[in-house]
N, C-alpha and C positions, 0 to 999 in steps of 0.2 A: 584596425583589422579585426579585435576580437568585437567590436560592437557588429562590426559589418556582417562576418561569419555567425554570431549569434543569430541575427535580424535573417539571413540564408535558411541558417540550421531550421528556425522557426514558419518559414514559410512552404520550406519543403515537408515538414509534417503537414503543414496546410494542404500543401497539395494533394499527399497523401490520402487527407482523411478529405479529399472534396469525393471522389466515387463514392467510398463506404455511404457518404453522408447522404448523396444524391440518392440513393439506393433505396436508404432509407425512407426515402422522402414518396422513394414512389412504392415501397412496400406500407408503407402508411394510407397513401388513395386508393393501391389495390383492397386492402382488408375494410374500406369503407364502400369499396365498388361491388366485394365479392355480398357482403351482407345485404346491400340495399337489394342485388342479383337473386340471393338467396330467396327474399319477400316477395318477390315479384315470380320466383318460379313457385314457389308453396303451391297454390290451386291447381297449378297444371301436373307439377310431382304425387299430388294426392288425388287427382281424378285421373292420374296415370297416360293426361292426354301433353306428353312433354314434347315429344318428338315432333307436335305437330300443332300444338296450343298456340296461344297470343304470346307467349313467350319466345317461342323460336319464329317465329313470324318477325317478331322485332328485333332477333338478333339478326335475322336474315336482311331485313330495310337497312339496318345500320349499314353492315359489312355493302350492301350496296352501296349506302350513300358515299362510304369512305373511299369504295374503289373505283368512284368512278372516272372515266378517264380523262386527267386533264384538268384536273381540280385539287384541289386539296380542302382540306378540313380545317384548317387554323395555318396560322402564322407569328411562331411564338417566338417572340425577339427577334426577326430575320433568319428564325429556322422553322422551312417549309413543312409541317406534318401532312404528307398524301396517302397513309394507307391506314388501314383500321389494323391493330396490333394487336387486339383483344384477342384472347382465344377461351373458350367457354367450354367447359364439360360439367355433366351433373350423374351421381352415382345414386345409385338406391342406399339402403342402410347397410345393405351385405358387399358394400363396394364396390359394384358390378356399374360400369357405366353405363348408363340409357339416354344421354345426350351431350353430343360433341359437336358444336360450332364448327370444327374445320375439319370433321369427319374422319375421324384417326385411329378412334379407340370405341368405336361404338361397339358396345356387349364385353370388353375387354375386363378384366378382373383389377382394378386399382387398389386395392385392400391394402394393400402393404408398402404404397406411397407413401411417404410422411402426412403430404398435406391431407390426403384423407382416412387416413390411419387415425392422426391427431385428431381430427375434426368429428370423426364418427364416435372416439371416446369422449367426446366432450374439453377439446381442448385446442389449440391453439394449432393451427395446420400449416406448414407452411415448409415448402422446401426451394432449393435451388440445384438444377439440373444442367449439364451441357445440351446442346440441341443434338450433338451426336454423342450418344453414349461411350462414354471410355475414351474420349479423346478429351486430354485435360486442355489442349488449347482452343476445344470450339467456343462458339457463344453460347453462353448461360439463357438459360431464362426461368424466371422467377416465380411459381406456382401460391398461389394465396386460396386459403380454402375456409369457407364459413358452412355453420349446420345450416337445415332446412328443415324446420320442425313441423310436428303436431300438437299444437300445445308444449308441453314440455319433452316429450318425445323427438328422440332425432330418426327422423326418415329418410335420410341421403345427408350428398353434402354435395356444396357448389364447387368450383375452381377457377380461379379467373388468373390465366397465365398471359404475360407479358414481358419480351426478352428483353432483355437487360442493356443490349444494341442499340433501342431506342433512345436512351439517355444520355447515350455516347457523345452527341455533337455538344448537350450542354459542357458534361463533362468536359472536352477538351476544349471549348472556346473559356471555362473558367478557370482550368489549368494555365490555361495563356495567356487569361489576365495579370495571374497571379506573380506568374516567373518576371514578364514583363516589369510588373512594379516592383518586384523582387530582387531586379536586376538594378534598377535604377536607385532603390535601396539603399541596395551593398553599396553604391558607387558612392550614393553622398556620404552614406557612411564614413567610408574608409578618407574622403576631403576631408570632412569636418572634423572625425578625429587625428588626422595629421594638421588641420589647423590649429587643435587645442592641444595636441601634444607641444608641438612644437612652442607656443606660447608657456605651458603647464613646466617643460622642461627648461626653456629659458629663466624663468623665475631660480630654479630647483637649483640651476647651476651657477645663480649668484648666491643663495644660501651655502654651496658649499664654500664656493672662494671665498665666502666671509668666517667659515666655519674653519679654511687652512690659516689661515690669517691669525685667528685668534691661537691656533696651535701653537704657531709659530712665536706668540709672544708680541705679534704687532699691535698697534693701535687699529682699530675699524671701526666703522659705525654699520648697526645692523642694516641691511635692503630693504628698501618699501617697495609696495607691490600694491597693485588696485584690489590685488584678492586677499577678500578676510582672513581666509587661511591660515597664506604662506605669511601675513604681518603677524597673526599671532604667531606663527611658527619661528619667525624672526626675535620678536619680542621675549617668546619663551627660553630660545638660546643667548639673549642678552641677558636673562634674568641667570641661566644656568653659570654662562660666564661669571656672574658676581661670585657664587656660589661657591665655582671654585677655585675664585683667584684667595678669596678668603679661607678657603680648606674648614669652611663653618659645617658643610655636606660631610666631610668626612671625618669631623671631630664629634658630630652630633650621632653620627651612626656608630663609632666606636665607645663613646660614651654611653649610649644608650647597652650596648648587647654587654660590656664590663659590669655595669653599675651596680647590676643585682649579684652578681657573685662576689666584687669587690667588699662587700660588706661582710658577709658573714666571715668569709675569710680571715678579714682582720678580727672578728671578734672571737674566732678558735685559735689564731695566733697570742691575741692579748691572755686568755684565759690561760693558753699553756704557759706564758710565762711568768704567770701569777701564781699558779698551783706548784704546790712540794711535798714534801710528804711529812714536813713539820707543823705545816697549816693545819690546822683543826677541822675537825670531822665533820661537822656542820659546811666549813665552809670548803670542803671539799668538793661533798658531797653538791653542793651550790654552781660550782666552775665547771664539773664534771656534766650536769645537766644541762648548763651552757653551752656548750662543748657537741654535745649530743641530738641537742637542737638546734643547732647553727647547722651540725653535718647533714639532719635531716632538709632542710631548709637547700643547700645545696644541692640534695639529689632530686629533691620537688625540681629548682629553681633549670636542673638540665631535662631530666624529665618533660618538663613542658615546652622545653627550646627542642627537644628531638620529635614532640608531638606538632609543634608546629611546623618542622621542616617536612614531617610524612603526610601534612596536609597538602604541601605542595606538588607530590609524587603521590598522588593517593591511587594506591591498587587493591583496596580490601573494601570489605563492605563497614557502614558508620553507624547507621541507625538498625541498632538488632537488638532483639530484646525476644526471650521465652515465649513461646507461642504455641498455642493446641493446635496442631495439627487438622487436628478432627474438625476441630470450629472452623479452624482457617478453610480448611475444602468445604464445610458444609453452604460456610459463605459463600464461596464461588458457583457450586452450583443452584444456590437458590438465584442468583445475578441470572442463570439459563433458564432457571425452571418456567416461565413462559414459554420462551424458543423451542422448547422439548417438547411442551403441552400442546402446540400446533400440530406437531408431527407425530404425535402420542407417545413419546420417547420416554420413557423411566430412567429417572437416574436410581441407582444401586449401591447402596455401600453395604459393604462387607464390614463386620462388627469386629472391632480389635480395640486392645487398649489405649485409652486416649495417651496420644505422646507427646511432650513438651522438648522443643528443641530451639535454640536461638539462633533465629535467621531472622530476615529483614520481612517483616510480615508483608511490606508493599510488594516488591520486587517479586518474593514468590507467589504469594497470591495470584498475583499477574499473570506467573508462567503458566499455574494450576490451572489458573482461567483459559490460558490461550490451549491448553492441551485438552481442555474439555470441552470448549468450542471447538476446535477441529475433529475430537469424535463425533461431535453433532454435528456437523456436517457434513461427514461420510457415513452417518449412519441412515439405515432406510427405516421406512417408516411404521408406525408398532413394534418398534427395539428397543435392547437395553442398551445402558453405560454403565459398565461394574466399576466402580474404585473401593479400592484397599491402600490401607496403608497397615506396614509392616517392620519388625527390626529385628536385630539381632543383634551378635556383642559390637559390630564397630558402626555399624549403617541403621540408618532407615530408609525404608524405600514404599512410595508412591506410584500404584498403579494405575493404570485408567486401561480397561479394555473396551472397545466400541463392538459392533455388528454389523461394521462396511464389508466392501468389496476388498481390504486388502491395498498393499503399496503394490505396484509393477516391480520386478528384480529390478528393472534399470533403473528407478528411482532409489534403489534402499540406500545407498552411498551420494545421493544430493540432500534426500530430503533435509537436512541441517543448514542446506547451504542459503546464504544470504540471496531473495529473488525469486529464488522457485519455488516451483507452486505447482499441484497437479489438479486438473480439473475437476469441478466437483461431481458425482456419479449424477448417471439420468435419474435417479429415484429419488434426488433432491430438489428443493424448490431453486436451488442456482445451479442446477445442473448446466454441467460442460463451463461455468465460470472460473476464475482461479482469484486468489488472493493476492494479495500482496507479494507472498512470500518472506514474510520480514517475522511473523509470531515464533516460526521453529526456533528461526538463530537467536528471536528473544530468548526464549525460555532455554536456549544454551548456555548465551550467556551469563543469564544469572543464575545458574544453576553452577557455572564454571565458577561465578564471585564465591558461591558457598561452600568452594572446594569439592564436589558432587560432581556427578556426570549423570547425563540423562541417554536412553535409549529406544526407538521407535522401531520395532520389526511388527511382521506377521504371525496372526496368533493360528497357535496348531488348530485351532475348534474355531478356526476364520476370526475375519475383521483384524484387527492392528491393537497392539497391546504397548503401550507408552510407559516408562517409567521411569522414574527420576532416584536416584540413589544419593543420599546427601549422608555426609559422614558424621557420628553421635557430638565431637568432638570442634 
């Protein structure tokens, strides 16, 4: 059942991601459609003859040839394409459209469209629209938009829009392959693993009746089994049996944890019965030193039996040792100073005295790291990152302040939380991306191992002010 429901679980994110995927696939031909578009419109956009050039001539032949009636254009896998889907607009450099394929928006002001919003500043254009405005359930369609240059100058921009509707027959003929095999899956699935269950538990239930057996004091001989396994597993409880019919397991574990106390013991008992107070000063002073070093010897001897059992419940931190502060952060942000230097970002420290503190140089390092990479990447571009570090009689504390946009109120009470993540601002290179969500609750919790508490709000003079408080002591 659990292999089967895995093998489910798995194929329904498949299905999932078949649209996105498909999507993709045809926003990839649009942004190779709209460019090759773009070249072919250049001479007609720069001798201003667009409306009526060899360029709309040939979008005009096209949209013919696709409509005509009673035909179709391809036949791709057993799905008919009969109409031309393209839809073509072209804007000057001031956004202003001066040619539309399906006649819609000629002279219209597009400026503050994404796709040619982006595409006139020199960047990446591209939006996705309902075909009716405000209605989140109509059909989408996908707008791709490339420059149309002079040289290096941009003089318009193209758009080559195509709805999303189009894709739909693949989409759901691969959704229905999918479930289909998905379905028959699960099924063998959940046979096969009731055939090896059942085989897997039969075994499992002669090891036990050979396992009450031997409780009980009967004679058995261990089960053989075709599986390596369960024979070793057999063998290894015939081996345990000897073990402890002979009680050699548990004379060897009691001997072992007595043996080092049993010694000195006896040699502070024999000393005290040797020494008196008519014995000679010499050899007193001899028994007394005995005496003193046996007792040491014992408090080593538990000392290290109470060290080894809090290795087993370990909740503190292991490997710490005096650390510059100062070095340690300087270290981290030389690990960014590239990543900064793209985006002309200065990191900033604030001049204080160097402080030595013993924490786990790795662990925090790490955290410092993760809190200085996340000011840089809400931070916009030609900004600083100030850190300080600071104390007083019981703390020190570590700040970072950036020159983002700030957390949302409704974030200030998640950002810690294990998962979440807020997007990153448009005025970064992952803009609208999210993380992980895993680096905040890192750097909590090791900041909680060093007995410390760390805090992320909103700084009065903007952007987000971080700081970790870890205690002297």
């Amino acid at each position: 059942m659990l292999v089967g429901l895995a093998a489910w679980f798995v194929l329904t994110i498949f299905v999932d991601e078949v649209k996105p995927g498909v999507r993709q696939a045809m926003e990839d031909t649009l942004v190779d459609t709209a460019n090759v578009l773009a070249e072919l419109a250049t001479i007609d956009v720069k001798t201003g003859n667009i409306a009526s050039g060899n360029f709309a001539q040939g979008l005009s032949q096209y949209q013919a040839r696709a409509n005509y009636p009673n035909k179709s254009l391809a036949d791709i896998s057993g799905i008919r394409k009969q109409t031309a889907d393209y839809r073509v607009y072209i804007t000057n450099a001031r956004g202003i459209v001066i040619f539309d394929s399906a006649n819609l928006a000629l002279g219209q002001d597009y400026s503050k469209w994404n796709d040619v919003y982006l595409t006139l500043h020199g960047q990446y254009g591209v939006r996705s629209s309902p075909v009716v405005i405000g209605d989140k359930h109509s059909d989408t369609i996908m707008y791709v938009a490339a420059a149309i240059k002079d040289g290096q100058k941009i003089i318009g921009s193209l758009t080559v829009a195509k709805p999303n509707r189009t894709v739909l027959p693949f989409i759901e003929r691969a959704q229905s392959k999918i479930i289909r095999w998905g379905a028959l899956l699960f099924v063998l699935s959940i046979a096969i693993g009731a055939l090896f269950t059942w085989r897997f538990t039969n075994k499992i239930n002669k090891l036990r009746d050979y396992a009450i057996s031997v409780a009980k004091g009967e004679k058995a001989m261990p089960p053989t089994s075709s599986n390596d396994e369960l024979t070793d597993l057999a063998n290894a409880m015939q081996a345990m049996r000897s073990e402890l019919d002979g009680k050699l397991y548990v004379q060897e574990s009691v001997q072992h944890l007595t043996h080092e106390l049993k010694s000195p013991m006896t040699a502070i008992q024999a000393a005290l019965e040797i020494i008196s107070p008519n014995m000679p000063p010499a050899d007193q002073t001899h028994f007394l030193a005995q005496i003193k070093a046996q007792s040491e010897r014992v408090q080593t001897i538990i000392q290290n039996m109470l060290g080894l059992a809090s290795l087993e419940h370990q909740q503190q931190l292991q490997q710490v040792s005096f650390v510059s502060l100062d070095d340690l952060s300087q270290t981290q942000i030389g690990l960014l100073s590239s990543k900064a230097a793209q985006r002309n970002i200065q990191f900033k420290t604030e001049k204080s005295t160097d402080i030595l503190l013993q924490v786990d140089s790795f662990l925090l390092g790490q955290a410092i790291y993760n809190l200085l990479e996340n000011a840089l990447d809400f931070s916009q571009y030609n900004s600083e990152i100030t850190m300080s570090i600071t104390e007083n009689t019981s703390q020190v504390s570590i700040a970072i302040h950036d020159a983002g946009s700030g957390i949302p109120d409704y974030a200030l009470t998640k950002i810690f939380d294990k998962f979440y993540s807020l997007p990153r601002p448009e005025h970064t290179p992952n803009a609208g991306q999210k993380s992980t969500g895993l680096g905040l609750n890192f750097v909590q919790e090791v900041v909680k191992l060093h007995g410390g508490n760390v805090t992320l709000n909103n700084h009065a003079d903007g952007g987000v002010i971080a700081i970790i408080n870890l205690p002297k002591n």
